[in-house]
KOLSE-633265 format. One record per residue: residue number from 1; z, x, y of N, C-alpha, C in turn; chain. Coordinates in steps of 0.05 Angstrom, whole numbers, plus 32768, in hexadecimal, padded with zeros to 4 digits. Last residue first. Layout:
! residues N
{NUM,{Z,X,Y},{Z,X,Y},{Z,X,Y},A}
...
END
This chain:
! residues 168
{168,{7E05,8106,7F00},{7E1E,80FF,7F07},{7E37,8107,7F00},A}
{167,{7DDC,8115,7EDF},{7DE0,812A,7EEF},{7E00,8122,7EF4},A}
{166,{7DEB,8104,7E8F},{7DE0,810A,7EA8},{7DEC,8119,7EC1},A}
{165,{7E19,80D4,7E66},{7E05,80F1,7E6C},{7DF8,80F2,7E85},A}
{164,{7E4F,80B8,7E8A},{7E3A,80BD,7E7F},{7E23,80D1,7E82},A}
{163,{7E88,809E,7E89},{7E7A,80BA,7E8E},{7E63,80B7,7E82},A}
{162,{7E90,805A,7EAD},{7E90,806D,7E8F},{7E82,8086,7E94},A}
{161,{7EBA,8053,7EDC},{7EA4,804D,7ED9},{7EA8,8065,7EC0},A}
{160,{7EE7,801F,7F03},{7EE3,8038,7EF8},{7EC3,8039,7EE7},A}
{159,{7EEE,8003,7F45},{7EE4,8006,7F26},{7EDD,8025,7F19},A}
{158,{7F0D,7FF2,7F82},{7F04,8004,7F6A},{7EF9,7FFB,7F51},A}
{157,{7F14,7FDB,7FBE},{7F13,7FD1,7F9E},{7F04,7FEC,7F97},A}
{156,{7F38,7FFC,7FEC},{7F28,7FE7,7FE2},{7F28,7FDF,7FCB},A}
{155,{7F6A,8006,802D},{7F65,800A,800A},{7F4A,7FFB,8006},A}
{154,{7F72,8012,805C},{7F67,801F,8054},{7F50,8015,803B},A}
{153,{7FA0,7FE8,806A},{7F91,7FF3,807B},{7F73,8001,806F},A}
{152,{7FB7,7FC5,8034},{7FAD,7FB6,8056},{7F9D,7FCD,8069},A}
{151,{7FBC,7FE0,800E},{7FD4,7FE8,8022},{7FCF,7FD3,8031},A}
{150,{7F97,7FF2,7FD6},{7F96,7FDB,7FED},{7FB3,7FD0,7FF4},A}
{149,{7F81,8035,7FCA},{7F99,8017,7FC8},{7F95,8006,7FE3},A}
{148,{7F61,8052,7FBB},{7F5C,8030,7FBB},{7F6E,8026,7FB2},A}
{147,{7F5E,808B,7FCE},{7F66,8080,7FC4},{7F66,8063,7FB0},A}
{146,{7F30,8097,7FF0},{7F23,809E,7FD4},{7F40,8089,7FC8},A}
{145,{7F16,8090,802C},{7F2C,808D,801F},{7F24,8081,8005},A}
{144,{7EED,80B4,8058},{7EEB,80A8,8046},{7F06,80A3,802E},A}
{143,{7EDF,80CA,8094},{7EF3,80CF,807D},{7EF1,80B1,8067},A}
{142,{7EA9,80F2,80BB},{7EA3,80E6,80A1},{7EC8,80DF,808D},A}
{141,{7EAD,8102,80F9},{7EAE,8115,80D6},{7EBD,80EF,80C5},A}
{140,{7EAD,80FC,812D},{7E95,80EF,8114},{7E92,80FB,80FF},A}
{139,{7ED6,810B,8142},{7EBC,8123,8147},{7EA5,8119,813D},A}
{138,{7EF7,80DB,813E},{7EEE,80DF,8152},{7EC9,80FB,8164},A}
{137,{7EE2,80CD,80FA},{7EFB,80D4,8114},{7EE3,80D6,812A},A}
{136,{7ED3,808B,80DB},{7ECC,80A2,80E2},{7ED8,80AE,80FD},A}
{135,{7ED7,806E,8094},{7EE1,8075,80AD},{7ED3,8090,80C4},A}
{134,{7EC0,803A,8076},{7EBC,8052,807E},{7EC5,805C,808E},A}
{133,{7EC7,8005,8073},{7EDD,8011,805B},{7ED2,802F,805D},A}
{132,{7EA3,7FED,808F},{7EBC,7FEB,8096},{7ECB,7FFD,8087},A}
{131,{7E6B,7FF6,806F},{7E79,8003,8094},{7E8F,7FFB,8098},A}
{130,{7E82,7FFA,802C},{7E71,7FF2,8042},{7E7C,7FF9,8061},A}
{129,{7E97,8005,7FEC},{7E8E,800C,8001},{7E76,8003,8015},A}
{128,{7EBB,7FF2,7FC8},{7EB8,7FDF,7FE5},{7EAD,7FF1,7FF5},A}
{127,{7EC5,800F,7F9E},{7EB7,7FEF,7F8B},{7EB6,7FE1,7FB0},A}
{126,{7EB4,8055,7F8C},{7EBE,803D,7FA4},{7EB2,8023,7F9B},A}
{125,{7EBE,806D,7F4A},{7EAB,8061,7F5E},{7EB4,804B,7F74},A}
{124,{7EDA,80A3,7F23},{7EDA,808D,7F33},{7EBF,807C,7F44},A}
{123,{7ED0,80CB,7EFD},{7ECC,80B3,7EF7},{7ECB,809C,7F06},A}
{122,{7ED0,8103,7F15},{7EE0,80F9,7F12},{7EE4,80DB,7F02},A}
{121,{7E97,8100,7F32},{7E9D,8114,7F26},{7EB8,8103,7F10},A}
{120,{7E9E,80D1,7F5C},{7E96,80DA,7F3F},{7E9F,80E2,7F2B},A}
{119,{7EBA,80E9,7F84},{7ECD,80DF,7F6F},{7EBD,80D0,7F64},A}
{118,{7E8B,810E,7F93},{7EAA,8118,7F88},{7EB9,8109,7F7B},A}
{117,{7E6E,80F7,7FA8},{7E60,80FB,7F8D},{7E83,8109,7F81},A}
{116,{7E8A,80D6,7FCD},{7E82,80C7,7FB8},{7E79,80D8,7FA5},A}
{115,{7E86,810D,7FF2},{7E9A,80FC,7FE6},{7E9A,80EA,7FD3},A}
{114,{7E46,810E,7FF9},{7E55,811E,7FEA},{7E76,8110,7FE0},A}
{113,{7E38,80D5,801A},{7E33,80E7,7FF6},{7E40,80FC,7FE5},A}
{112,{7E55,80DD,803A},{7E5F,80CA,8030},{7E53,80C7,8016},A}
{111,{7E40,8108,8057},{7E54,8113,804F},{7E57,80F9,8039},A}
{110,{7E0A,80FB,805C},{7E0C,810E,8046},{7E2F,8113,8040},A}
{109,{7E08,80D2,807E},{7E00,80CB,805F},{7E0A,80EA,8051},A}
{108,{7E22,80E9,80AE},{7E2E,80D6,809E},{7E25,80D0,8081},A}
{107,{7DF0,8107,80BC},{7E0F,810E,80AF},{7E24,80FD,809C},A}
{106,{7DD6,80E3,80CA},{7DC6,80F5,80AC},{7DE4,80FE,80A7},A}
{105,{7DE7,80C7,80F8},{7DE7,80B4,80DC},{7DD8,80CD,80BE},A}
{104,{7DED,80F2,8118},{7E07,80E6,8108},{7DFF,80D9,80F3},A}
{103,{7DB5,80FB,811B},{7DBB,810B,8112},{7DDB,8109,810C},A}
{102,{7DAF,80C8,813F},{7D9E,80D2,8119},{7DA7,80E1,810C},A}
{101,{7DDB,809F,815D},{7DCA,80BE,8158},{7DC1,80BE,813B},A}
{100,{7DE1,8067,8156},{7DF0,807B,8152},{7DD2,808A,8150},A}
{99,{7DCC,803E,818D},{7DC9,803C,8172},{7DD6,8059,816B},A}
{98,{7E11,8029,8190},{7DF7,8017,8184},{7DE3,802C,8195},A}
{97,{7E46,8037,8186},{7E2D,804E,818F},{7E1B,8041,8186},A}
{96,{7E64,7FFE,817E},{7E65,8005,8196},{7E50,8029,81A1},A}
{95,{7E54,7FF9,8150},{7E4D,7FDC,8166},{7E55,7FED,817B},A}
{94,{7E5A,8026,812A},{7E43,801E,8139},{7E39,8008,814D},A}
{93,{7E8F,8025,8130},{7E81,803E,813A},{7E5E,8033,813E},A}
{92,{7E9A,7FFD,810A},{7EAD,7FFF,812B},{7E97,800E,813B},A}
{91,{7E89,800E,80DC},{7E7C,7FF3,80E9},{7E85,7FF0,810B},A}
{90,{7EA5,8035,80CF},{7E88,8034,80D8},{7E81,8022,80E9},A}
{89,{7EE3,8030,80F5},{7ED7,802F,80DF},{7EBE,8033,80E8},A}
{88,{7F09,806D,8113},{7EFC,8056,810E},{7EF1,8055,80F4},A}
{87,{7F3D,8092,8106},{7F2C,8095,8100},{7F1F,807B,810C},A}
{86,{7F6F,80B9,80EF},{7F64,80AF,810B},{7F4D,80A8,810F},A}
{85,{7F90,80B4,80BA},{7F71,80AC,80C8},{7F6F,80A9,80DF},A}
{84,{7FC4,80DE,80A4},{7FB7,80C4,80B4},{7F9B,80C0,80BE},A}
{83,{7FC2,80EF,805E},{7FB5,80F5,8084},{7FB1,80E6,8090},A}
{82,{7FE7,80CA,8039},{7FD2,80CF,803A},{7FD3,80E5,805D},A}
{81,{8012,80C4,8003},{8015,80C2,801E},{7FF6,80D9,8023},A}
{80,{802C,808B,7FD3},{801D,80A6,7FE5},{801C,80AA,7FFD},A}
{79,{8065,8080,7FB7},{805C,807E,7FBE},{8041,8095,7FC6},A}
{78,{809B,805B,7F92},{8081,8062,7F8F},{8070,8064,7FA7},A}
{77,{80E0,804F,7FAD},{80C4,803E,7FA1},{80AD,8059,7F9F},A}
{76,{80E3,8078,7F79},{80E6,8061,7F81},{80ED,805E,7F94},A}
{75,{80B8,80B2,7F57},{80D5,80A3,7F6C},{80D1,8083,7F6B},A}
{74,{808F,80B3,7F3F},{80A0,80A6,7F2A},{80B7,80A3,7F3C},A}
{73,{8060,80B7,7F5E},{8062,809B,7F5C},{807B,809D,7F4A},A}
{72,{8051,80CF,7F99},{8066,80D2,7F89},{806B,80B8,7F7F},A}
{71,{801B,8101,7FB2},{801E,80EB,7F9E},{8039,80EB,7F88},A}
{70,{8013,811B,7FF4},{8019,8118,7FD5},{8021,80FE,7FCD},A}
{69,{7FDA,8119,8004},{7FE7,812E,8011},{8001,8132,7FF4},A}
{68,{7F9B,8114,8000},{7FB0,80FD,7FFA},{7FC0,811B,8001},A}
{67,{7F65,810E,803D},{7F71,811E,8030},{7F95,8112,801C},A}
{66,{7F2E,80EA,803B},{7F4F,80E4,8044},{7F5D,80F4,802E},A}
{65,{7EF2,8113,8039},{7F01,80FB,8029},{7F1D,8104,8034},A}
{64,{7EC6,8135,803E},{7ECE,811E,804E},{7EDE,810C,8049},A}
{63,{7EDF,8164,802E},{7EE4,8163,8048},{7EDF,8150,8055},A}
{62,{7EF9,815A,7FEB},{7EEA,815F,7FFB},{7EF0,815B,8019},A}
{61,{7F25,8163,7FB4},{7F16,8165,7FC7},{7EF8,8167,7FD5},A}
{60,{7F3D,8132,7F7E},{7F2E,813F,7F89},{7F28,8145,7FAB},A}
{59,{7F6E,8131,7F6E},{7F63,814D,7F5E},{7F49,814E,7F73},A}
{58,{7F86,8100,7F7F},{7F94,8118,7F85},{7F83,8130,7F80},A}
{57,{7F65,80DC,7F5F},{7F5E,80E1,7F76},{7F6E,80FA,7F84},A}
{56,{7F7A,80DC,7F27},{7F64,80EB,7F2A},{7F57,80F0,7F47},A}
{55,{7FAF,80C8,7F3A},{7FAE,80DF,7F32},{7F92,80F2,7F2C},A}
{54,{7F96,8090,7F48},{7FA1,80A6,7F57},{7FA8,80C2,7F56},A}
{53,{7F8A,807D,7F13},{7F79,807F,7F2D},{7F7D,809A,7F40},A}
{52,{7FBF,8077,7F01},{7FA8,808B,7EF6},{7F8A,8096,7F08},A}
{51,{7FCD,8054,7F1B},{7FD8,8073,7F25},{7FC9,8086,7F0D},A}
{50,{7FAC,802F,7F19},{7FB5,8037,7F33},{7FBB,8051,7F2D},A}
{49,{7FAE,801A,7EDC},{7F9A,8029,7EED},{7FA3,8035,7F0C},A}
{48,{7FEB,8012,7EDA},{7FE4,8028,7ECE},{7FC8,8034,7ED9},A}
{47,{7FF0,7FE8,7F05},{8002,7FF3,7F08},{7FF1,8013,7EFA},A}
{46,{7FD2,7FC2,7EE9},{7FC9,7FCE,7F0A},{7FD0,7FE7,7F11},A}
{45,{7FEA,7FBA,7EBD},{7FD4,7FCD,7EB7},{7FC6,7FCA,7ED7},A}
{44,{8026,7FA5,7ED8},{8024,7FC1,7EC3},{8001,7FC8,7EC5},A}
{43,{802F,7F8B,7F13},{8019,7F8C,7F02},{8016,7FA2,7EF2},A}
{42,{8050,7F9E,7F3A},{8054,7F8B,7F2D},{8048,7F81,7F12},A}
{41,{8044,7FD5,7F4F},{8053,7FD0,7F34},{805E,7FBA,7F2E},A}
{40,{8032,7FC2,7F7A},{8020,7FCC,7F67},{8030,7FCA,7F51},A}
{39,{8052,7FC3,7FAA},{8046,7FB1,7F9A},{803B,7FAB,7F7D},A}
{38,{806C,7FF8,7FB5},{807B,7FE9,7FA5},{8069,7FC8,7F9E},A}
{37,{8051,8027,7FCC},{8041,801A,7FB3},{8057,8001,7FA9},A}
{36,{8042,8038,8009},{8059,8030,7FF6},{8054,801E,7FE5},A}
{35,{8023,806A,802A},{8025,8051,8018},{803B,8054,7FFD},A}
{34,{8022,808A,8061},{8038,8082,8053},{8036,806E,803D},A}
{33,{7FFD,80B1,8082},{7FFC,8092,8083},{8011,8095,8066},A}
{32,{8016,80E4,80BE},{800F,80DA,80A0},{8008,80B4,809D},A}
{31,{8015,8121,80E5},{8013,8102,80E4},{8003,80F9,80C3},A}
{30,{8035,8162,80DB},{8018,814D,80E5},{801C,8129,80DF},A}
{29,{8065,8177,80DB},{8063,8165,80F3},{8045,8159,80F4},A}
{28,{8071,818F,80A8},{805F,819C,80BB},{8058,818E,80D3},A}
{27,{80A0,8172,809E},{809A,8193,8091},{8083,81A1,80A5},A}
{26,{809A,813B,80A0},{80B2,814E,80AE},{80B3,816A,80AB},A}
{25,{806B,8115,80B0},{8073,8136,8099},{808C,8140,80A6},A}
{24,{806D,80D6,80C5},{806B,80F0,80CC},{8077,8103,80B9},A}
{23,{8044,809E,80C0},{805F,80B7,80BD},{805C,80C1,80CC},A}
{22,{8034,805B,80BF},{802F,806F,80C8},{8056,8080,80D0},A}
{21,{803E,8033,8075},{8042,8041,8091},{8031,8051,8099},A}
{20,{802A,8001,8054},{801D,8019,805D},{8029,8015,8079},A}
{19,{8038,7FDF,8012},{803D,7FE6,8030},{8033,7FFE,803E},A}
{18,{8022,7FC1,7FD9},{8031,7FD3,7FED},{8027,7FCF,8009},A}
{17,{7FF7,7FA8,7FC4},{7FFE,7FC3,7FBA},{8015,7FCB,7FC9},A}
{16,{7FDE,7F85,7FE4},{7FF0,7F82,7FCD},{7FFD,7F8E,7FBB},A}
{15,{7FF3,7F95,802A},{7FE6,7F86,8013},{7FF5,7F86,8002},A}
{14,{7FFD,7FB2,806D},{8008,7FA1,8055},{7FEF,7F90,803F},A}
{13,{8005,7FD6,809F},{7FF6,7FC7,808F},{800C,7FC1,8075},A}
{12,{8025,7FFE,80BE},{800B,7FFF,80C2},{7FFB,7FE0,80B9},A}
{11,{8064,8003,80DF},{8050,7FFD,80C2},{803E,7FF4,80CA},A}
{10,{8085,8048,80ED},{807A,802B,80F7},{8066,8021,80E2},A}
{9,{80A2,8072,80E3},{809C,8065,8100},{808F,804D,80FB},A}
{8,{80B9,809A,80AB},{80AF,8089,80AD},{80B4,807E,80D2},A}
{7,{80B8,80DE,80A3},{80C5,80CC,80B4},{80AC,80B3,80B6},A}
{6,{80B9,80FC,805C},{80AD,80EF,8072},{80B8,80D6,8085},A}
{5,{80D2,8114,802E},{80CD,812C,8057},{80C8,811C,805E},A}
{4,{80EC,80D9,801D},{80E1,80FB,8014},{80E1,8108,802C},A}
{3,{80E9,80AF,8051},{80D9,80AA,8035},{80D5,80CB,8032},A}
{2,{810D,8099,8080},{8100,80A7,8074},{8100,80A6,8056},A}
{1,{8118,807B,80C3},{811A,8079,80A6},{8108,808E,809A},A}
END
């Protein structure tokens, strides 16, 4: 089956937002996570923050954050499609490198700062960040999923937050 270039294989998760496959890009053969927003538009003002959400998470980069690859919400059904995570979670990574190196856990704070100061920048703020809702690959690079849709695999709670004077 396919969704746009992308060969849908197999479903990852499920919530209230939709559905989350694992793809594949038929354009460049890298591996994708597939969310299919048809939940979400059950709820008009879920529906309007979400993809307002989303459209400010499209704008931003960084190197530790789940790259969104693209965002098609006026097809039907609605969807994104993210870089698959090969990834653990924190909390995975430290029951089993009890105790993690010093010099992963200084990495880890700086990348998971910098990402957060990015979707700042932007207005956003992760409303679930803790060692589960952190991901980390295999080299221990830091991915962090800016989205927050809750697919069942990835997503968390969000809040938005008011701009206010200062460094932030």
């Amino acid at each position: 089956m396919n969704l746009g270039p992308y060969e849908i294989h197999a479903q990852l998760g499920a919530g209230k937002d939709g559905i989350s496959y694992r793809g594949r890009d038929a354009r460049d053969k890298r591996e994708v996570e597939i969310r299919v927003l048809s939940g979400a538009r059950t709820d008009e003002n879920r529906w309007r923050e979400l993809t307002k959400r989303l459209r400010l998470t499209a704008m931003i980069e960084h190197p530790a954050t789940l790259g969104l690859r693209e965002l098609n919400l006026e097809r039907e059904p609605p969807y994104v499609v993210v870089d698959l995570a090969e990834a653990r979670s924190l909390s995975a990574a430290c029951v089993a490198d009890v105790p993690l190196p010093a010099r992963i856990v200084a990495r880890i704070a700086l990348d998971l700062a910098g990402a957060l100061a990015a979707a700042h920048r932007f207005g956003l703020v992760h409303g679930d960040l803790r060692p589960g809702t952190v991901q980390l690959n295999d080299e221990g690079d830091l991915l962090l999923d800016l989205t927050g849709i809750n697919a069942g695999v990835l997503g968390g709670r969000w809040k938005w937050i008011r701009r206010r004077p200062g460094p932030c």
